[in-house]
N, C-alpha and C positions, 0 to 999 in steps of 0.2 A: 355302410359296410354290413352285409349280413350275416348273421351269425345263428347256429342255433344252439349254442353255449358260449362261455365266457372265462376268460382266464384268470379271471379275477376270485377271488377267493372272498365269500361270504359269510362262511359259520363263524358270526360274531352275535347268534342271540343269546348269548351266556352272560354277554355284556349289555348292563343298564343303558348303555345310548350307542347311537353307529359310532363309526369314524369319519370325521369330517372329510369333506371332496376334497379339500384342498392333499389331505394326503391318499385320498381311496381312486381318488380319476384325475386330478391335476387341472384344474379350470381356470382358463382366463377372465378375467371379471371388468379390466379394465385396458383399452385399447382405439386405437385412430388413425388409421390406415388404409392400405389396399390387402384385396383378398390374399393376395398371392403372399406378403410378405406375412399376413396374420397367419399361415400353415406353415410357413417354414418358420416362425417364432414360436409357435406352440411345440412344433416336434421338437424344436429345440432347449426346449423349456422356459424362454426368455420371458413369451405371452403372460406367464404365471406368474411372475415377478413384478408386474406394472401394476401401477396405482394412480393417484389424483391429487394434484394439488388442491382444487377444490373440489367437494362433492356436495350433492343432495343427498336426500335422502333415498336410498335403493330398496324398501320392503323389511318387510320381518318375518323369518322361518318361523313366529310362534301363528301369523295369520296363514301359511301355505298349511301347516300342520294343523289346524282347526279345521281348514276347509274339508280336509280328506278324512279327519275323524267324525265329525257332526254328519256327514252325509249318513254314515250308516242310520240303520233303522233303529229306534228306540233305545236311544243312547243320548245319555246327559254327561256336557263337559265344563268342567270342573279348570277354571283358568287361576292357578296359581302365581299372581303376580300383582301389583299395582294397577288400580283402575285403570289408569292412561290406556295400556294393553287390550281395550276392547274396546277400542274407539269406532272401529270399522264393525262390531259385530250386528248392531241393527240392522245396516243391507244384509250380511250375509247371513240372516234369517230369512228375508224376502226369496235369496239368491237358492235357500235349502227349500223354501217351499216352492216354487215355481220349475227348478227341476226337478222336483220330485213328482209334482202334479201332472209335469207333460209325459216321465213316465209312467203312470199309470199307478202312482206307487202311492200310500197313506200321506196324505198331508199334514204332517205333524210339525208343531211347533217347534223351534231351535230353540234348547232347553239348554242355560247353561248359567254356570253360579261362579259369582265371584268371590276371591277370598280378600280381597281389597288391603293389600300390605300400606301401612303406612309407617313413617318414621322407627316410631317403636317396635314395629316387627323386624327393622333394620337391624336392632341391636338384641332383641329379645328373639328372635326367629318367628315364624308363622308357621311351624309344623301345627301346633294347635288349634289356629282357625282353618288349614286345611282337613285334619280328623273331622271338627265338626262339620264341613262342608261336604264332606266323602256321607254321613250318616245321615245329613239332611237331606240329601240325592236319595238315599236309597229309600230312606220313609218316604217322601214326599212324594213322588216319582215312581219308581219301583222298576227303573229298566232294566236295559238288558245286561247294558255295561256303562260304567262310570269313566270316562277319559281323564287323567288328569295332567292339564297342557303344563309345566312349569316355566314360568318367565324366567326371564336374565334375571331381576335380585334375587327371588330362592337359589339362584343357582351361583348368585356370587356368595352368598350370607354361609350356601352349604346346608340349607335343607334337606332334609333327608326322605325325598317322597317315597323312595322305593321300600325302606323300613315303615315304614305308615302301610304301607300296602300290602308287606308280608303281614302285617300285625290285623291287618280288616279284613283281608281277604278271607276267610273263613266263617267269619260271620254274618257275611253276605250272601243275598243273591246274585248280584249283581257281579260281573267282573270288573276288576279292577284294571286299566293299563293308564303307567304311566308314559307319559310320553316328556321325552328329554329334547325340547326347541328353545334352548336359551340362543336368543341371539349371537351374543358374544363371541361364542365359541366359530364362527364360520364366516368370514365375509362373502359365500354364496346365499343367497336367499334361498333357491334351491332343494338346499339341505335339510329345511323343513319338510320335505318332500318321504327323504331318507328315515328322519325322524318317528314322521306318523308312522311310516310302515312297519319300522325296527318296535315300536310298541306293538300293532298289530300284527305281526306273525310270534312276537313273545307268546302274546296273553289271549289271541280271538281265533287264531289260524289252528284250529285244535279240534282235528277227524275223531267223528262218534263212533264209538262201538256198534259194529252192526249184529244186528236181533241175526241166529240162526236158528233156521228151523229144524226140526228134531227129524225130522224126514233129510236123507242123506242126497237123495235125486232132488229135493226141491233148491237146496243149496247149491248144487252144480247149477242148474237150469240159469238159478236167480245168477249164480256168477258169471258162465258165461254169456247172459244178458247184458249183466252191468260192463262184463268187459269189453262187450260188441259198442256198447253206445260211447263207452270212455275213448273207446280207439277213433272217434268219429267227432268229440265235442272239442271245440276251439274256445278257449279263451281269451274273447278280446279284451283287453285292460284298458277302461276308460280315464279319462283326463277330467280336470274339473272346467277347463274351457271344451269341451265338447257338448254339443246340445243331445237331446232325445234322437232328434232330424238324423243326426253325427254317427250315429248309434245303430237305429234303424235302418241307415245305409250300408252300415258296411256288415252288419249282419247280413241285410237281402244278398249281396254280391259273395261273401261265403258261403251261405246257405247255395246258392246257384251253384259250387261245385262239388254240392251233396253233402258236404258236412252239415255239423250241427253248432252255431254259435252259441257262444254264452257271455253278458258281457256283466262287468265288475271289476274292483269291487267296490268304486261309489254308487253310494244308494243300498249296496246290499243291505242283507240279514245275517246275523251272526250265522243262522244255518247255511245263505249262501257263503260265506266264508269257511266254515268247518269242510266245505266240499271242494273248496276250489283247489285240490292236488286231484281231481278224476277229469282230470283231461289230457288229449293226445299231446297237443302244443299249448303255450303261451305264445301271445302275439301283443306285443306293444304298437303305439302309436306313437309315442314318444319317449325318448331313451332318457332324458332329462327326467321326465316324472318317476317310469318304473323299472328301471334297471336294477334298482338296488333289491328289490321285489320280488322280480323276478328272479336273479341269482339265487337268491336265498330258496326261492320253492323246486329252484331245480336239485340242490341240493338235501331238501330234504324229501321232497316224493318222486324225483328222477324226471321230472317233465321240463325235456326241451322248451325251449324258446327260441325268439325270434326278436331282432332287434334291429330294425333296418331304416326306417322310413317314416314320414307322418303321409297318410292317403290324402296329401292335396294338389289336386291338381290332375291332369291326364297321365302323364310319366310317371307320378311317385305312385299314384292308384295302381296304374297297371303295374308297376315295381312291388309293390307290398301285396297283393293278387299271387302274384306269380310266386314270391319266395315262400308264401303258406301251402300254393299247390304243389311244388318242387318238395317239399316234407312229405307228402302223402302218394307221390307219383301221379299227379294227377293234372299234367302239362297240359294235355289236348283237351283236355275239357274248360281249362282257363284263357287259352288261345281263342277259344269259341266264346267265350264269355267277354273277351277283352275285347276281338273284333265287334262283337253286336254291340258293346255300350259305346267305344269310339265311333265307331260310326254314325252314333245315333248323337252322338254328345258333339261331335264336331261337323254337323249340320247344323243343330242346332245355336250355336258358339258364332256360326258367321254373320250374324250382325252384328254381334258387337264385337266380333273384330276391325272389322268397318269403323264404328266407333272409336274405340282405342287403338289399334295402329298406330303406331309414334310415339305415342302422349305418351311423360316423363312419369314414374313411381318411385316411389318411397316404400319400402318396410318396416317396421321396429314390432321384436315382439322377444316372444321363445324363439330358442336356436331352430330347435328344429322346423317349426311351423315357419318362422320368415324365409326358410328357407326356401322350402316346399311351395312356399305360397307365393316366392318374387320369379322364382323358374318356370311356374304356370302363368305368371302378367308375362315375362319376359319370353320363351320357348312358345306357348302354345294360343297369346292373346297379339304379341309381337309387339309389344310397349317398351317402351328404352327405361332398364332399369341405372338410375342414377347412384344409387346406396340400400344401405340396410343395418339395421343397430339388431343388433342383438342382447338378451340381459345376461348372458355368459354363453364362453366357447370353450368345448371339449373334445375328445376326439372322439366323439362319435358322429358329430359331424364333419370332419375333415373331407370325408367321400363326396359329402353333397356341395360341401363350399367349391371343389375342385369343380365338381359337373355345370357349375353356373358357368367355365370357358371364360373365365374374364378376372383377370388376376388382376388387374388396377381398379378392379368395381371398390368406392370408398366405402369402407367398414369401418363401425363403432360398436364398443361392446361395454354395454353398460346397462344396469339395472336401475332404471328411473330417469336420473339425470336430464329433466326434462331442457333445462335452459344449456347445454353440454349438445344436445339434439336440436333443440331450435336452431343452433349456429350452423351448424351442419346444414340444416332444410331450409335457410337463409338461400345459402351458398349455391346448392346446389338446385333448387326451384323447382320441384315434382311439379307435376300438375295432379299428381292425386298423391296420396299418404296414406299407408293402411298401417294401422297398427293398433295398440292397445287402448281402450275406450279412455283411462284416467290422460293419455296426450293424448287426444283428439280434441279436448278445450285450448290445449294450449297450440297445435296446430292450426286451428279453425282462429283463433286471434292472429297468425301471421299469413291467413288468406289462402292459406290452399286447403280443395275441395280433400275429403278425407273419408274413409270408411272403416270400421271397426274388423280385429284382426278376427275376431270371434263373435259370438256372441249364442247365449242362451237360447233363444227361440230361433234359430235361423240353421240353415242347413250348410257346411264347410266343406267338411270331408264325400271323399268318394263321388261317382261322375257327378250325381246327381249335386253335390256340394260345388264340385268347378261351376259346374250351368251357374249354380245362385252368386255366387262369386263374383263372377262374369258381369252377369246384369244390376249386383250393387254396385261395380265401378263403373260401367255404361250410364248406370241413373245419376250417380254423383258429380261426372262431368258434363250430367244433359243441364245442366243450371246450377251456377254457382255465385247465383246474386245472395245468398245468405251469410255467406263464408266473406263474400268481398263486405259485405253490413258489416258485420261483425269486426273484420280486419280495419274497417273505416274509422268505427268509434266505441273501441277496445282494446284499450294500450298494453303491450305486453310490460311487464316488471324489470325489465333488461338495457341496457344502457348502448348507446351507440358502439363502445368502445368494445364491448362483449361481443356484438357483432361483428367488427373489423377483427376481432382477433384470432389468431389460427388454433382449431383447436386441439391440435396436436402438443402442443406448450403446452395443456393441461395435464398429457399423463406423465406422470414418471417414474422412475423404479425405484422398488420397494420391497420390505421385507417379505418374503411369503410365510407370513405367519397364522 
């Protein structure tokens, strides 16, 4: 659905934390079914009310909110909570410096301190060893801004980060945001998403004074300068699974109909953030990551947006193309641009359609991207798509579930749940599986060939992202004597009876709390 506003109402940064999804967009979290009945349960609010008899584990808003903070430039974060809570954070040092190196950006180390609550901060609070930890950052270090994540127990116990903040903040260089990702509060994962951002537009998203000069003509000149290039700059808002490749692409393909892209704001600099209200549009990639984002900046510097589509595949590219040119009147020159790369992209695409032709797939990912990504196997490669999981449904994609023409396609909508999912890809027997690299272990033990739904160094989005696409599933079914190894003498943890059983008996309805 495209939109280039929202009727949603965002001026809540008055408030120390968002408001959770469950009441700001209504998300289904838990579900097992066909497409057809999952939109008419969502319009009718039913989708939002299911749950699980059993579950795994589905993620934590305080690891999606770290990832979107640490990316910025010279910035140390500051994790208020129990050890346990950085258990994943040694990759995602790896994960900060390798995207940052492909773009071209400082290689700097993922700088972050722990306030390690134990027992006795349960009953006695940890505001104390958070102060010291705020002033150890700023001597030791000296950045640009201090992040501070709060786990679930400061936030059961009632720590008071945001008084610590008013209270340092002056005496600093550094900026202070906190950010408020207590798990508890959301069973969307998601909403960490909402979290980081709702701290960065409080305390980082803050336009500098501009120098004028004493000359009265230099200041027109310089303005309408600046006003010519703003009417002309796009902002594309990057995702944390999108590569440099991701990036680079879909900049060339805007740039090709004369604008000027600009992308952010992971990886930025405080400075590119102080700028990011001097543009004509916002343009998301995905409405899951930055809708909450984007609402908020239209509202405070009047810049439209755009919220339509993830660019994968031949039809969402050329859909998300066209809705950025249609803002600026600039159809025939996107027409021109859409014919040369189809063209060129679906010459090149016919062998390995040849290849896959028939052959069965699987998706599980983000809404939007499995989405994007099973109508490009399925419409434009011609592979029979069997399923697809999702880790939540909202209506922002309703439009694209509808376009896949297949209302008994079997849908599951779960965050993790990896043995909930093996039963499903039991049943239904992809010959290939794409989806998020943490199941592809557990995939690849029940024998089918698999490829990752993303990944860092490799190119997704835009024409040039379909081609690679393309030729990773083409490689993955040219030999798959690794997968059958593996599936030979590698026992899954799962008992016969898990498999016979339907896994629709697992959800039930539940409170929407």
């Amino acid at each position: 659905m495209s939109r280039y506003s929202q009727e949603l109402t965002y001026g809540l940064t008055d408030q120390i934390a968002p408001p959770v999804r469950e009441t700001r967009i209504g998300v289904c979290a838990a579900y097992c079914g066909e497409c057809g009945d999952l939109i008419r349960d969502v319009q009718s609010g039913c989708a939002q009310l299911q749950g699980r008899k059993f579950a795994q584990s589905g993620g934590c808003q305080l690891m999606l909110a770290v990832g979107i903070v640490s990316s910025l430039t010279n910035v140390v974060v500051i994790v208020h909570s129990p050890l346990g809570c950085c258990s994943g954070f040694v990759g995602m040092g790896g994960v900060r410096k390798t995207t940052r190196s492909s773009r071209g950006k400082s290689s700097e180390d993922f700088i972050w301190i722990h306030t390690n609550l134990d027992e006795l901060d349960v009953v006695n609070g940890g505001e104390k060893k958070l102060r010291e930890a705020i002033l150890y950052a700023e001597k030791e270090y000296h950045p640009d801004a201090i992040v501070i994540a709060n786990g679930c127990v400061p936030g059961i116990i009632g720590d008071d980060i945001d008084s610590i903040v008013t209270e340092l903040d002056p005496r600093l260089s550094a900026k202070l945001v906190p950010i408020h990702c207590e798990g508890f509060k959301s069973r969307y994962v998601a909403s960490g998403y909402d979290s980081a951002y709702h701290g960065v537009l409080r305390h980082l998203v803050d336009p500098k004074v501009k120098e004028r000069s004493a000359i009265p003509e230099e200041n027109e000149q310089r303005d309408a300068l600046e006003k010519w290039k703003i009417s002309r700059t796009v902002n594309i808002f990057n995702v944390g699974s999108n590569s440099n490749g991701d990036e680079v692409e879909l900049s060339r393909i805007v740039a090709a109909l004369g604008l000027t892209p600009r992308v952010l704001p992971l990886n930025a600099t405080l400075d590119d953030l102080a700028h990011i209200g001097e543009a004509a549009l916002n343009v998301s990639i995905c409405a899951t990551h930055d809708d909450y984002l984007l609402g908020h900046l239209q509202e405070r510097f009047g810049t439209p947006y755009i919220i339509d589509t993830l660019p994968i595949g031949i039809r969402s590219t050329n859909r998300w193309l066209r809705e950025i040119a249609k803002y600026f009147h600039l159809e025939e020159e996107a027409e021109r641009v859409i014919k040369l790369e189809n063209d060129a992209l679906n010459k090149a695409l016919e062998p390995y359609r040849e290849t896959l032709k028939g052959k069965k797939v699987y998706v599980g990912g983000g809404e939007t991207r499995i989405l994007t990504t099973a109508a490009f196997f399925k419409d434009d490669l011609g592979m029979e798509l069997v399923g697809i999981k999702a880790h939540n449904v909202d209506r922002f994609v309703e439009e694209i579930v509808e376009e896949l023409h297949d209302p008994k396609l079997h849908i599951t909508v779960a965050a993790g749940q990896p043995a909930e999912e093996l039963a499903v890809i039991n049943v239904l027997k992809p010959d290939l599986y794409v989806g998020h690299q943490g199941a592809n272990g557990w995939v690849t033990r029940l024998g089918v060939p698999n490829i990752p739904l993303f990944g860092m160094a490799f190119n997704y989005m835009g024409y040039s992202g379909a081609f690679e696409l393309a030729r990773k599933a083409a490689k993955a079914l040219k030999n798959t004597n690794f997968v059958k190894n593996i599936s030979a003498n590698v026992e899954l943890p799962l008992t016969r009876e898990w498999f016979e059983r339907d896994t629709k008996l697992n959800i039930k309805e539940t409170e929407n709390i």
